[in-house]
N, C-alpha and C positions, 0 to 999 in steps of 0.2 A: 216133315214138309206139310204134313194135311193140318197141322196144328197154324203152319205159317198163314198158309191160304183162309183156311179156319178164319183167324186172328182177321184179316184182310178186309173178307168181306163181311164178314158183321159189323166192322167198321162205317163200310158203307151203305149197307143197306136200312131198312126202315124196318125189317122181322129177325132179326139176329138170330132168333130161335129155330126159324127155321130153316139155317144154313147147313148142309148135309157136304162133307168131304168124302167122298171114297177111294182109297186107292188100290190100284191094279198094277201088281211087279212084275216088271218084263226086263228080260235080258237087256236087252241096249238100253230102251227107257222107261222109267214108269210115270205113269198115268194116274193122274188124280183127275176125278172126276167132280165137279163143283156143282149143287144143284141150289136154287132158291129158290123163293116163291114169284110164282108168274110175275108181279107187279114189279119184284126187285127186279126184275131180270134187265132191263137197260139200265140201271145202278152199276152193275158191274161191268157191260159191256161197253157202257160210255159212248160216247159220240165220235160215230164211225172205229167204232174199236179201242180206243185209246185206252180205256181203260182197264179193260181185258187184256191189252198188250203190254201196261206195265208191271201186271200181275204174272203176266208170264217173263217178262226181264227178270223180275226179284226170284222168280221160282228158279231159271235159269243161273241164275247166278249164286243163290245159296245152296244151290246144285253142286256148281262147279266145286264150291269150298268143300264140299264132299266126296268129289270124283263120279257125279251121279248124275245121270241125265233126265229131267222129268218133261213133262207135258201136261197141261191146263185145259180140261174138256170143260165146258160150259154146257150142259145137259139140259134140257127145255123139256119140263114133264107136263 
């Protein structure tokens, strides 16, 4: 899954390089946590969320095909 997100937003962003996934496994769900560089950061968040919200649909749902439940932190360093 951090490779999916991975793949995601370098797509959209304008530093590719410096797209950092990390993930944290927890009993019910795990947590990937997404970091980019300041400038990208409404790149991914999109207008009024949108696009942070379909990154979590596809997360959610290549989830499901797995039996695994994840969650999409957006981390602002």
């Amino acid at each position: 899954m951090k490779e999916l997100v991975s793949v995601i937003a370098k797509a959209l962003v304008d530093r590719p390089d410096e797209v950092r996934v990390e993930a944290r496994a927890g009993a019910p769900v795990s947590v990937l946590e997404l970091r980019v560089n300041p400038q990208d950061l409404g790149k991914i968040i999109g207008r009024q969320g949108r696009t942070a919200k379909s990154i979590r649909t596809v997360l959610a749902a290549a989830g499901a095909r797995q039996h695994k439940r994840f969650t999409l932190e957006i981390v602002e360093d």
